[in-house]
TIRO-613740 format. One record per residue (C-alpha): residue number from 1; chain; x negated, y, z negated. Coordinates in steps of 0.2 Angstrom, whole numbers, plus 2048, in hexadecimal, padded with zeros to 3 digits. Layout:
// residues N
resi: NUM | chain: A | xx: X | yy: Y | zz: Z
...
***
This chain:
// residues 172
resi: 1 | chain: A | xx: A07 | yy: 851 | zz: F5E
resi: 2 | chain: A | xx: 9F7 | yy: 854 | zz: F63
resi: 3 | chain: A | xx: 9F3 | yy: 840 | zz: F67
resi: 4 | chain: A | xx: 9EB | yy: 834 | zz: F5F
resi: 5 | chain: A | xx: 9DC | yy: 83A | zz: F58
resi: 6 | chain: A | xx: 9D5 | yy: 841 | zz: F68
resi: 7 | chain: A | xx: 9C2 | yy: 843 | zz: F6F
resi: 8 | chain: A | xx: 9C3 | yy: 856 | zz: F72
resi: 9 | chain: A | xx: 9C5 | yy: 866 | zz: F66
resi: 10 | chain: A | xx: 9CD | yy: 874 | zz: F69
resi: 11 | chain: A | xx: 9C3 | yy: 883 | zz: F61
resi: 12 | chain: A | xx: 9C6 | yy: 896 | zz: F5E
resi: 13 | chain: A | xx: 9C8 | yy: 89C | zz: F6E
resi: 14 | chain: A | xx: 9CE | yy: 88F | zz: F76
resi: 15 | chain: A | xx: 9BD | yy: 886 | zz: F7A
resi: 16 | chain: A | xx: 9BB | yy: 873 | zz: F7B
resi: 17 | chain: A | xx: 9B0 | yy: 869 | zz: F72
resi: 18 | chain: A | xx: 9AA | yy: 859 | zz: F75
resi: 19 | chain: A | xx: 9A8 | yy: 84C | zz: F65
resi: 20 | chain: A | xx: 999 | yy: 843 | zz: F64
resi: 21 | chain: A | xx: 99A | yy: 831 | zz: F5F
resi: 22 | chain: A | xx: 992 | yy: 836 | zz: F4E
resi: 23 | chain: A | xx: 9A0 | yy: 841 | zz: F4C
resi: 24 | chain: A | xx: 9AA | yy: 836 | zz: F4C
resi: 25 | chain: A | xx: 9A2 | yy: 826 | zz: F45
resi: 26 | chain: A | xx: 9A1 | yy: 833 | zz: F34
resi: 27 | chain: A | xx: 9B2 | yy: 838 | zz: F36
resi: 28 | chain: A | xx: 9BB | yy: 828 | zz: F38
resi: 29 | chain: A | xx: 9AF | yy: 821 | zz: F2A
resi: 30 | chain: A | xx: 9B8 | yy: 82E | zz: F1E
resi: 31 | chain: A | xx: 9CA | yy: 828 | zz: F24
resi: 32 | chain: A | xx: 9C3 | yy: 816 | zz: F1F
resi: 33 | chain: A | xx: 9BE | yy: 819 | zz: F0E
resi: 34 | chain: A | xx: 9CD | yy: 825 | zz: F09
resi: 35 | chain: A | xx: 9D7 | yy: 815 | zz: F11
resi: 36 | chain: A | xx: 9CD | yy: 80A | zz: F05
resi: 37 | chain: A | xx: 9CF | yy: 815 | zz: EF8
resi: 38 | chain: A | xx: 9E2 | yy: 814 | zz: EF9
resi: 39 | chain: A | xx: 9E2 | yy: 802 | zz: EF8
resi: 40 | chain: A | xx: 9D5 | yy: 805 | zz: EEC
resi: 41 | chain: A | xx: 9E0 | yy: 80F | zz: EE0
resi: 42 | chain: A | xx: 9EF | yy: 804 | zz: EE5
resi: 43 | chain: A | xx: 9E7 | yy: 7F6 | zz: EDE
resi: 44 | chain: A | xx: 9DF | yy: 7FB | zz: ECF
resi: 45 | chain: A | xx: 9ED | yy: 7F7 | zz: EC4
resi: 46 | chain: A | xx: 9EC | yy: 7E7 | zz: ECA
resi: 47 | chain: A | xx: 9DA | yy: 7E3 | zz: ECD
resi: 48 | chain: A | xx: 9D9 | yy: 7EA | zz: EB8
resi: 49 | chain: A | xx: 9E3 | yy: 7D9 | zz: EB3
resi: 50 | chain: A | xx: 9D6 | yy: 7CD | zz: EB9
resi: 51 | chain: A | xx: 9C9 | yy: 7C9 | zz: EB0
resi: 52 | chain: A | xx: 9BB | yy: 7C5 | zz: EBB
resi: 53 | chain: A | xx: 9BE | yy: 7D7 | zz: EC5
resi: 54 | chain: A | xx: 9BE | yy: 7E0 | zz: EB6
resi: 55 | chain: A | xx: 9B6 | yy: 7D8 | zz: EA8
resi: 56 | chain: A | xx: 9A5 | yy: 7E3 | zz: EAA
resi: 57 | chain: A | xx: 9AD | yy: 7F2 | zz: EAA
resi: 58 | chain: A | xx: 9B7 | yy: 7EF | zz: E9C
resi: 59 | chain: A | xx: 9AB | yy: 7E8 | zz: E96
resi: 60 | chain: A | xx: 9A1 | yy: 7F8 | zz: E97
resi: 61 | chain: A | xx: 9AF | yy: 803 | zz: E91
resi: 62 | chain: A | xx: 9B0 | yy: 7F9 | zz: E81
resi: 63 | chain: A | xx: 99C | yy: 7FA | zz: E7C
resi: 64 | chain: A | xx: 99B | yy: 80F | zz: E81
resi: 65 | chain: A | xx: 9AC | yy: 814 | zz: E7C
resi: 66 | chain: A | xx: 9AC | yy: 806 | zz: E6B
resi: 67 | chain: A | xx: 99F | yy: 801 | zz: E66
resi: 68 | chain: A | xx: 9A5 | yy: 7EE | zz: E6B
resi: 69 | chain: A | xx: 9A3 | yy: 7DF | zz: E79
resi: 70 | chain: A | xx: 9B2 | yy: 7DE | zz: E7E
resi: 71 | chain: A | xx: 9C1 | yy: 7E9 | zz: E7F
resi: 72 | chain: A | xx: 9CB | yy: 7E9 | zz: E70
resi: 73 | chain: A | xx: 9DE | yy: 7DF | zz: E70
resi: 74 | chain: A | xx: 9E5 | yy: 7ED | zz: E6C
resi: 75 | chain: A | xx: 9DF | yy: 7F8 | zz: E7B
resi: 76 | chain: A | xx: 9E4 | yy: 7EC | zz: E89
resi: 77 | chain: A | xx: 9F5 | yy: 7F4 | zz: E8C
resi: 78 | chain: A | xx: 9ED | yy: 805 | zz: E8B
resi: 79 | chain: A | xx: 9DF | yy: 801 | zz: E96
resi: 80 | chain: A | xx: 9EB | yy: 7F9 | zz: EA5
resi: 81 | chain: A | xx: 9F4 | yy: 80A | zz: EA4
resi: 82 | chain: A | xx: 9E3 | yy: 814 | zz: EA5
resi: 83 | chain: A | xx: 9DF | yy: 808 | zz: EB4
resi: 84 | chain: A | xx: 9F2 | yy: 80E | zz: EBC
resi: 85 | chain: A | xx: 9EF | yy: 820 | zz: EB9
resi: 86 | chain: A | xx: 9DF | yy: 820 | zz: EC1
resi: 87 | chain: A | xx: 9E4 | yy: 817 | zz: ED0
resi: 88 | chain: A | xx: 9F0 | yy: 822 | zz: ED1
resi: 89 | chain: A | xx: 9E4 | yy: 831 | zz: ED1
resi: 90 | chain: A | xx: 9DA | yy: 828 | zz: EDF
resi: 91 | chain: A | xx: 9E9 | yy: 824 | zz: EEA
resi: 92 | chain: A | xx: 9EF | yy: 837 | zz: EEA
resi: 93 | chain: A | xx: 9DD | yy: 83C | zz: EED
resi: 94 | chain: A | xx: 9D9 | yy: 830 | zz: EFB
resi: 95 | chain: A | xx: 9EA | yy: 834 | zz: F03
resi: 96 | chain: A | xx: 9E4 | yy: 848 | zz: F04
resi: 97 | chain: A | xx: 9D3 | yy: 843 | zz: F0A
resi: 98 | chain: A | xx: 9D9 | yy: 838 | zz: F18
resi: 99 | chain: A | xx: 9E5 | yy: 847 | zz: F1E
resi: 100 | chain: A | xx: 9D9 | yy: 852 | zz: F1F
resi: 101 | chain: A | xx: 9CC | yy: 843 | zz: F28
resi: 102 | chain: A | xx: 9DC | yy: 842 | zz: F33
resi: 103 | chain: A | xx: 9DF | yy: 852 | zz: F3B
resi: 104 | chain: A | xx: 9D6 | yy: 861 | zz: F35
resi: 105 | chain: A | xx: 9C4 | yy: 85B | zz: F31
resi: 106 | chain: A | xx: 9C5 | yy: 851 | zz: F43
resi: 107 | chain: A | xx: 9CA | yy: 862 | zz: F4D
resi: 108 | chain: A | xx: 9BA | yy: 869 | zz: F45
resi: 109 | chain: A | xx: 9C4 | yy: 876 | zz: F36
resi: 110 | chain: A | xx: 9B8 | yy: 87C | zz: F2A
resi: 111 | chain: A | xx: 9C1 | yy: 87D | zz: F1D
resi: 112 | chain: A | xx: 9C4 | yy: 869 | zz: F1E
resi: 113 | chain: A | xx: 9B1 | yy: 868 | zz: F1D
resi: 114 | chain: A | xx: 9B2 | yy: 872 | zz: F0E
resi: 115 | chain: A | xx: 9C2 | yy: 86B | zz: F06
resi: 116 | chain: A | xx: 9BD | yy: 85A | zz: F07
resi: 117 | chain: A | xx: 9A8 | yy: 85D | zz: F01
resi: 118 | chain: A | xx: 9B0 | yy: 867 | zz: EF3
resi: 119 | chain: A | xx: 9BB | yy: 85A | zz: EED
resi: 120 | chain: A | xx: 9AC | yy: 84D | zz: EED
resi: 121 | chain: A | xx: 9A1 | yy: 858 | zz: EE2
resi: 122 | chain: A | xx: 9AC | yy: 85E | zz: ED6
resi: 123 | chain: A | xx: 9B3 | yy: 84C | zz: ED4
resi: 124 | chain: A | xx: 9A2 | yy: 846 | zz: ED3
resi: 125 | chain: A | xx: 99B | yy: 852 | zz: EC7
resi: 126 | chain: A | xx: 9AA | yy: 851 | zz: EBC
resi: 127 | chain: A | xx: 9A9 | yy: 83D | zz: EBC
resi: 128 | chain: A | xx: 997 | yy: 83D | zz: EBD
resi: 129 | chain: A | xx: 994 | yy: 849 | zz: EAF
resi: 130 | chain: A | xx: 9A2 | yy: 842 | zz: EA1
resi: 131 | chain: A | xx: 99A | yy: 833 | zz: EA6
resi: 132 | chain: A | xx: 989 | yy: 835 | zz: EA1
resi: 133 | chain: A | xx: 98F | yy: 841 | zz: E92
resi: 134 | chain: A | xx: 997 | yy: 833 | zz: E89
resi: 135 | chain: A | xx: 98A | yy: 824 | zz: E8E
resi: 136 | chain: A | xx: 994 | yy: 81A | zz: E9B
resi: 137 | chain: A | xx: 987 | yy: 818 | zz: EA7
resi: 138 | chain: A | xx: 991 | yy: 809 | zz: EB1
resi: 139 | chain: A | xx: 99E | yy: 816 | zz: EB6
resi: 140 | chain: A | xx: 992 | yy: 823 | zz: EBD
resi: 141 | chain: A | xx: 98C | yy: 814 | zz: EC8
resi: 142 | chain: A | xx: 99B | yy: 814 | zz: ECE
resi: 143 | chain: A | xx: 99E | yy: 826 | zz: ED3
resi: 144 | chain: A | xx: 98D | yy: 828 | zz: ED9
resi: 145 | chain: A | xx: 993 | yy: 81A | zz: EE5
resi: 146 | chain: A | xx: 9A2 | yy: 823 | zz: EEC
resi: 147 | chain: A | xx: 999 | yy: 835 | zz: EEB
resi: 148 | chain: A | xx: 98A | yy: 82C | zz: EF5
resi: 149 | chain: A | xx: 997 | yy: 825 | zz: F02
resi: 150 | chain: A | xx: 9A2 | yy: 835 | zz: F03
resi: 151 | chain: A | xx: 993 | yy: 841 | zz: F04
resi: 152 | chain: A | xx: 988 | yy: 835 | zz: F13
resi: 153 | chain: A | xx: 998 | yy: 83B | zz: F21
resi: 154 | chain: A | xx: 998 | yy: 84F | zz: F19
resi: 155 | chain: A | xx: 983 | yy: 851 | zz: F1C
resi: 156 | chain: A | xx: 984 | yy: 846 | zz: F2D
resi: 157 | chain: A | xx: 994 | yy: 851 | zz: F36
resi: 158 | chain: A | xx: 98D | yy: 863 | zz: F2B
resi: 159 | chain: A | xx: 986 | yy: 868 | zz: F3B
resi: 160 | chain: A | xx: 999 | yy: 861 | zz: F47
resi: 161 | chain: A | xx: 99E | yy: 871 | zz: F3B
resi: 162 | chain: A | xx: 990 | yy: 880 | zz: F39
resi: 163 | chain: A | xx: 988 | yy: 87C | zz: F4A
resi: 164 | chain: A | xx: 984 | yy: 88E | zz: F4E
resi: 165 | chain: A | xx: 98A | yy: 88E | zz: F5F
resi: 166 | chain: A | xx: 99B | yy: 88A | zz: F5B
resi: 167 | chain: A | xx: 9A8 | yy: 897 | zz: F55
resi: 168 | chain: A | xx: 9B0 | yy: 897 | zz: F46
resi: 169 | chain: A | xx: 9C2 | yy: 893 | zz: F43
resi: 170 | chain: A | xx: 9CE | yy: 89E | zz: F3D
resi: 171 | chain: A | xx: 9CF | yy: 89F | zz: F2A
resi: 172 | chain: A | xx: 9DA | yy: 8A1 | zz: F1E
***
């Protein structure tokens, strides 16, 4: 095993690179956030239950998707299993994200960069744009949130990766 996160890349070529600080501030701050959304995802079913977490988002749901201030009785049962599936979609995401935080975006691979920016625009324009399609404006707050959060470490380490100096990994 490599160690525990170590302070020096080995590049194409077998040249060594130091990390900057920033490097790794950004780098660590994406293991963070995929570790918050697991918990995130774990606890979405959960969190769905109590009333004073999600009482504005249902709360939303209800006036965009029906027309009415509350959600309806009859949808509770249905809207604790829509709560479950997409924490279950953020769990399984955050889980690939922090892998690739762990090893392969820390030791500099491009395609990590690429894999992981990817994943936040596409996610972001597919929430974002349903979002705004059908009116519910509350939820593209919150993917806005996450997008912001995700894309702040991608700009701030985009030179770590494309610096013209260093070579370019292998691809595949």
């Amino acid at each position: 095993m490599d160690g525990i996160l170590p302070a020096l890349v080995m590049t194409r070529g077998g040249v060594v690179n130091r990390m900057s600080r920033s490097f790794l501030f950004w780098q660590k701050w994406i293991v963070l956030m995929s570790c918050g959304g697991i918990l995130t995802g774990l606890f979405l079913p959960l969190l769905s239950t109590i009333e004073a977490v999600s009482a504005g988002y249902n709360r939303a749901v209800a006036e965009t998707f029906f027309g009415l201030k509350s959600m309806p009785e009859e949808l509770t049962v249905y809207s604790q299993w829509m709560w479950g599936m997409l924490g279950a979609v953020i769990v399984a995401w955050s889980i690939c994200i922090l892998f690739l935080a762990l090893y392969p975006f820390r030791r500099l691979e491009k395609w990590s960069f690429y894999c992981i920016g990817s994943s936040l625009v596409a996610g972001f324009a597919v929430d974002a744009g349903l979002s705004v399609y059908f009116g519910f404006y509350e939820e593209v707050a919150v993917a806005t949130l996450w997008f912001v959060l995700g894309a702040m470490p991608m700009a701030a380490t985009y030179r770590d990766f494309f610096h013209a100096s260093r070579p370019n990994p292998p691809s595949f």
